[in-house]
KOLMAR-618095 format. One record per residue (C-alpha): residue in three letters; x, y, z. Coordinates in steps of 0.02 Angstrom, whole numbers, padded with zeros to 5 digits, always signed. Example, Ala and Ser with C-alpha at 12.3 -4.5 7.8 and 13.67 -1.06 7.14 Angstrom:
# KOLMAR-618095
Ala+00615-00225+00390
Ser+00684-00053+00357
//
This chain:
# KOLMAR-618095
Unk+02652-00873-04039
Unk+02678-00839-03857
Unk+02719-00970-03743
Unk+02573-01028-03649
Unk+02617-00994-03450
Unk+02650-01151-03365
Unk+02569-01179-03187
Unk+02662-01111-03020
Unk+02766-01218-02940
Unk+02666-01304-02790
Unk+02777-01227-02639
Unk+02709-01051-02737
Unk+02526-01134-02746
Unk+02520-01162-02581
Unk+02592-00984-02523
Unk+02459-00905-02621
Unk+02311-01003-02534
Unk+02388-01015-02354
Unk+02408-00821-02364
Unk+02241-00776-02441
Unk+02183-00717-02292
Unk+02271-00541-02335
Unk+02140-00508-02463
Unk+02010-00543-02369
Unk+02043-00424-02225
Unk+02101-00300-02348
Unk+01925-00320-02429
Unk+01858-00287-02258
Unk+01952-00147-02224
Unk+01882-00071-02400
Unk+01707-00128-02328
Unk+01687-00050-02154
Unk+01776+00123-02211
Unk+01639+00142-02351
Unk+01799+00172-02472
Unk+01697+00118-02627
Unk+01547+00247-02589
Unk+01664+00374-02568
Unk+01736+00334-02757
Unk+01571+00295-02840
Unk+01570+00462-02935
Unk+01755+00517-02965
Unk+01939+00444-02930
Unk+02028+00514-02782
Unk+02187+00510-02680
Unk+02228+00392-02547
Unk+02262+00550-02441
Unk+02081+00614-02499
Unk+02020+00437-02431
Unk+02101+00440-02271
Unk+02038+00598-02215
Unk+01883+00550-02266
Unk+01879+00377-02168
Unk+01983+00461-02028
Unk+02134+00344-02060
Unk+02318+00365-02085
Unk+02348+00405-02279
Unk+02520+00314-02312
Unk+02425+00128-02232
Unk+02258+00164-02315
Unk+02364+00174-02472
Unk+02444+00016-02426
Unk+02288-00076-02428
Unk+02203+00000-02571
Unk+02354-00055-02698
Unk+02341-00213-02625
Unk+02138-00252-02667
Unk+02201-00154-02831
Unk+02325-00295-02884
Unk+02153-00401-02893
Unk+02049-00283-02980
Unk+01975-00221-02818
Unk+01993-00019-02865
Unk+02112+00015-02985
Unk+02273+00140-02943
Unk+02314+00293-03067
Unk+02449+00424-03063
Unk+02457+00495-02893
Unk+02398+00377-02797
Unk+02229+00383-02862
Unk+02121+00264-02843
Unk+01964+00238-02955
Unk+01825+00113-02967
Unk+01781-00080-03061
Unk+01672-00186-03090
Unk+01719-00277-02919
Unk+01745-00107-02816
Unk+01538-00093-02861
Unk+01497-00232-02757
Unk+01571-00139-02634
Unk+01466+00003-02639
Unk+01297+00007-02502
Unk+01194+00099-02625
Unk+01188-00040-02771
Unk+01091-00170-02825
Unk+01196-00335-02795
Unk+01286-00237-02661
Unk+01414-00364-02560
Unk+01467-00219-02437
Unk+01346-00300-02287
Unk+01425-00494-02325
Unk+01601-00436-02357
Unk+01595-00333-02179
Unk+01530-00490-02089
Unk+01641-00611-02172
Unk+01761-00474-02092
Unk+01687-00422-01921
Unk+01803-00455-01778
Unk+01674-00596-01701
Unk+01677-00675-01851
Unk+01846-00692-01867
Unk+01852-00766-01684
Unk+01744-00907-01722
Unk+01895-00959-01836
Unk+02010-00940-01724
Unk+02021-01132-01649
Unk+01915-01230-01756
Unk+02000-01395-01720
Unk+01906-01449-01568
Unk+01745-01431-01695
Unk+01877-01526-01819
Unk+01878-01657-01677
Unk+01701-01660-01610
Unk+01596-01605-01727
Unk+01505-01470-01632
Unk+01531-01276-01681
Unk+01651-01177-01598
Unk+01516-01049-01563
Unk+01449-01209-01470
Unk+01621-01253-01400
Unk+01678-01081-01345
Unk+01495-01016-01296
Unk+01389-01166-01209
Unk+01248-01106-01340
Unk+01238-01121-01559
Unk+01255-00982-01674
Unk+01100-00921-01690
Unk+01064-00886-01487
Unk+01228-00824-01488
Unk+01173-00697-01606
Unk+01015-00640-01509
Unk+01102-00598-01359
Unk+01233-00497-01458
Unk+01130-00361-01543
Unk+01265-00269-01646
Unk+01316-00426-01701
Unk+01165-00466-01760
Unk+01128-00325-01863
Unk+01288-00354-01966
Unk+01232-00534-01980
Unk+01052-00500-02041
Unk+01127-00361-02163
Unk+01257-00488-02244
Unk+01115-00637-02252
Unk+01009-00490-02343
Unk+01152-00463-02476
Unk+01171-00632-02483
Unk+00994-00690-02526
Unk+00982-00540-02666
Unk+01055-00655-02786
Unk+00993-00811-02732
Unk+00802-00748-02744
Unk+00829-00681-02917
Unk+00911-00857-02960
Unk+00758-00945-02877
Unk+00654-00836-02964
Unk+00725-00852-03139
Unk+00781-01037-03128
Unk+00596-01125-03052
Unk+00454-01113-03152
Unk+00307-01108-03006
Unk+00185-01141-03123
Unk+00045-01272-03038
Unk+00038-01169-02887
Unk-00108-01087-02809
Unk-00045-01045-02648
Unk+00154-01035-02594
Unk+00239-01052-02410
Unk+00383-00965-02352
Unk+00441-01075-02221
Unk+00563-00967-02102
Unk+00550-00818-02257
Unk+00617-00686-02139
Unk+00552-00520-02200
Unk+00485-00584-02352
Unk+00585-00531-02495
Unk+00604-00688-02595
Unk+00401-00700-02568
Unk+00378-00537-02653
Unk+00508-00584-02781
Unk+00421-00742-02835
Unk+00246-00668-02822
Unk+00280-00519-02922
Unk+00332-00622-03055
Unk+00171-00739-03050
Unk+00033-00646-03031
Unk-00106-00790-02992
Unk-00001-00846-02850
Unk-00037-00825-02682
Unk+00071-00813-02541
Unk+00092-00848-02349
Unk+00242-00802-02251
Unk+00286-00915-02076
Unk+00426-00837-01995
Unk+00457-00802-01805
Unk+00360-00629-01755
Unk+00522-00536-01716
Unk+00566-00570-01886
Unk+00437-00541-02003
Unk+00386-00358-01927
Unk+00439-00247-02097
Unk+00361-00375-02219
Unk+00171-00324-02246
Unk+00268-00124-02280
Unk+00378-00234-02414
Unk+00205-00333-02479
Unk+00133-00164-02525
Unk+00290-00081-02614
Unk+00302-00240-02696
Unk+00117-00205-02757
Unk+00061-00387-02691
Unk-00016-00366-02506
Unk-00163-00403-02575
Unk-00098-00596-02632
Unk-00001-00623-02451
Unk-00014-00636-02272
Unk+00087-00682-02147
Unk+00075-00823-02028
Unk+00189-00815-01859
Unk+00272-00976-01753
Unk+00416-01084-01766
Unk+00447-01228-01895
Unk+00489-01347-01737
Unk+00321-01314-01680
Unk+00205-01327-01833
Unk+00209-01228-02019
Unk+00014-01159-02088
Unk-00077-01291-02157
Unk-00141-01336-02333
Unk-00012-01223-02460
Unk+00004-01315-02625
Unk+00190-01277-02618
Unk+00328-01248-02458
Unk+00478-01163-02493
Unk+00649-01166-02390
Unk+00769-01046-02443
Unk+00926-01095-02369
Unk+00846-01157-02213
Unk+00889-01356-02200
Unk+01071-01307-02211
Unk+01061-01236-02041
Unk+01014-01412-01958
Unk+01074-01563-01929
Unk+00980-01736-02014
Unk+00861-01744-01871
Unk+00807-01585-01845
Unk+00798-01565-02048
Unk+00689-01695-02071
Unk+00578-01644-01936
Unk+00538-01482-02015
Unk+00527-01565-02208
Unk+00394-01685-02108
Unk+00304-01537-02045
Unk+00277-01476-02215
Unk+00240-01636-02291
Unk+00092-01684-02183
Unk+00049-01502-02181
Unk+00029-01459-02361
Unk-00127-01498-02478
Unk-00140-01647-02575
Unk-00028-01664-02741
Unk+00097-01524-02660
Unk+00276-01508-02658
Unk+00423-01465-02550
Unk+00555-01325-02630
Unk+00704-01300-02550
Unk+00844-01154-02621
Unk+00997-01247-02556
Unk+01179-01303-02641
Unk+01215-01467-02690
Unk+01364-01533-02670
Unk+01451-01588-02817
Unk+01572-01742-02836
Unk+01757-01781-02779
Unk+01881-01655-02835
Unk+01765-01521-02902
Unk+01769-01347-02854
Unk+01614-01289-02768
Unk+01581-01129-02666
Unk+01455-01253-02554
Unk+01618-01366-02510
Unk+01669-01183-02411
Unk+01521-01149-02356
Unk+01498-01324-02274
Unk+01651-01284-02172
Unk+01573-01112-02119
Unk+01418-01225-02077
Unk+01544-01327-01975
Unk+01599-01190-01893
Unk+01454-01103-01830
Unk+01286-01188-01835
Unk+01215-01342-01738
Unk+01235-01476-01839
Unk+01211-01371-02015
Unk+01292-01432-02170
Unk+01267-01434-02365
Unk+01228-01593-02450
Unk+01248-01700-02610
Unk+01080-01758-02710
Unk+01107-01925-02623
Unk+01096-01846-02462
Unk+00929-01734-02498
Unk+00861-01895-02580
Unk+00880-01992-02398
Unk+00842-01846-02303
Unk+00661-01817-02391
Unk+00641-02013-02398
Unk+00655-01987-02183
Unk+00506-01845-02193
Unk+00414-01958-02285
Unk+00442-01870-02472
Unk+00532-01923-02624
Unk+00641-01815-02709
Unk+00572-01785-02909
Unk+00678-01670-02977
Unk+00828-01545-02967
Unk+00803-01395-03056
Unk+00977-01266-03071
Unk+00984-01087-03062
Unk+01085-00961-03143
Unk+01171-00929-02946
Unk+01256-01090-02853
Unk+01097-01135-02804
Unk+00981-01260-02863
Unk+00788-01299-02792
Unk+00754-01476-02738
Unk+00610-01532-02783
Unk+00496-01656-02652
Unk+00343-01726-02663
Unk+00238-01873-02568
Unk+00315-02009-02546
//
């Protein structure tokens, strides 16, 4: 029998997480040059790639066997490098494509948000905040290249959580469905293709939700939705049996949260609920991809965070709901379940 490995030493531990930042800009790299299209349908040579990508061969190659030690690509004989099962996520053609998110997670703004983060450490506010006089998300509008590569990460993003959502809550009970701040309207789509006597209303900001009645009709259910435009500070459409909030109340502090879960709670026809696709926090000690993404939340947003159940329990209890139930999903997500309180 074969000696079972023991754990690294913590000195070695700690090198490997303090230095992880290598992988992630060599994922980037992979990302932005489109290396994983350019393999999807045979193996070729680091020098292949670089002429391709317009990059010197000998550092390309460099960064390629790195994302290979990890499965990222795989190297053969001649410094050949084919596809995995990870490389695919790379690819922009793909269902469950990652390029968009990896390339964001990459993009040189990004990165600069990270640069400092102690004054938010110290303060509390975002560095976008700190740095910029304005949050994340104006930030973005005035930075229009920036912005695409945001809205094209949140879209890979959301793939999986809609098809979580979609999978994981039954909306049975439901005559009519609001997409509070539903963007384009996929997850919409999503949930009313797979409940065919639902009906659905999308509330989103107009320069938004432009493409979504083209993505009702290839979806085959324009005839079941409409969209509704304004701002869920201002007001949301009135009398849905259900609102849904895909990752929406993670953007916003308590205040403004509550504010908006109010809005749909006096808002939405008697016996209704309040849905929201969010992370939940789970207790001391335990690994969670949310416990990163609060710090990203940190980071960039005004006020934004992810929560524990106790948390969503006192926030709805502020907007006037009680939370009945949380249901899981087959992604990190889970829907919250609200009704009147």
């Amino acid at each position: 029998m074969s000696p079972t490995p023991s754990s690294p030493p913590p000195q070695v531990e700690i090198l490997n997480l303090v230095t992880a930042h290598w992988m992630q800009r060599a994922i980037w790299v992979a990302a932005e040059l489109g290396v994983a299209d350019l393999l999807a349908k045979a193996p070729r040579s680091a020098a292949d790639l670089a002429n391709a990508t317009g990059t010197h061969a000998p550092s390309l190659y460099r960064v390629l066997r790195l994302l290979a030690s990890r499965g990222i690509f795989t190297e053969q004989e001649g410094q050949r490098f084919a596809m995995t099962p990870l490389a695919e996520t790379l690819r922009s053609d793909v269902p469950g494509s990652m390029r968009s998110f990896a390339r964001f997670m990459g993009a040189p703004f990004q990165v600069a948000f990270w640069n400092d983060i102690l004054p938010a450490v110290r303060t509390g506010r975002s560095t976008v905040e700190i740095e910029h006089g304005k949050n994340g998300f104006e930030w973005m509008q005035e930075h229009p290249e920036a912005s695409q590569i945001f809205d094209a990460a949140m879209s890979d993003y959301s793939q999986g959580v809609h098809r979580a959502i979609v999978a994981g809550y039954p909306f049975t009970g439901i005559e009519t469905l609001c997409d509070v701040g539903g963007g384009q309207g996929a997850l919409l789509a999503m949930i009313l293709q797979s409940s065919p006597s639902l009906s659905g209303v999308l509330f989103d900001q107009p320069h938004v939700t432009g493409p979504a009645q083209d993505r009702f009709a290839k979806a085959g259910v324009a005839a079941r939705a409409r969209v509704e435009n304004g701002s869920f500070f201002d007001r949301v459409p009135q009398g849905a049996d259900a609102y849904i909030l895909s990752h929406i109340i993670h953007d916003w502090d308590d205040e403004r949260s509550a504010m908006i879960l109010s809005r749909c709670a006096k808002a939405m026809a008697k016996g209704g609920r309040v849905l929201l696709s969010e992370i939940v926090i789970p207790g001391r000690n335990e690994p969670s991809f949310g416990k990163g993404l609060d710090f990203e939340m940190l980071i960039s947003t005004p006020g934004g965070r992810e929560r524990t159940e106790e948390e969503f329990r006192a926030l709805f209890a502020k907007a006037g709901l009680k939370l009945s139930r949380i249901v899981p999903t087959p992604a990190h997500v889970s829907v919250i379940e609200g009704v009147a309180g």
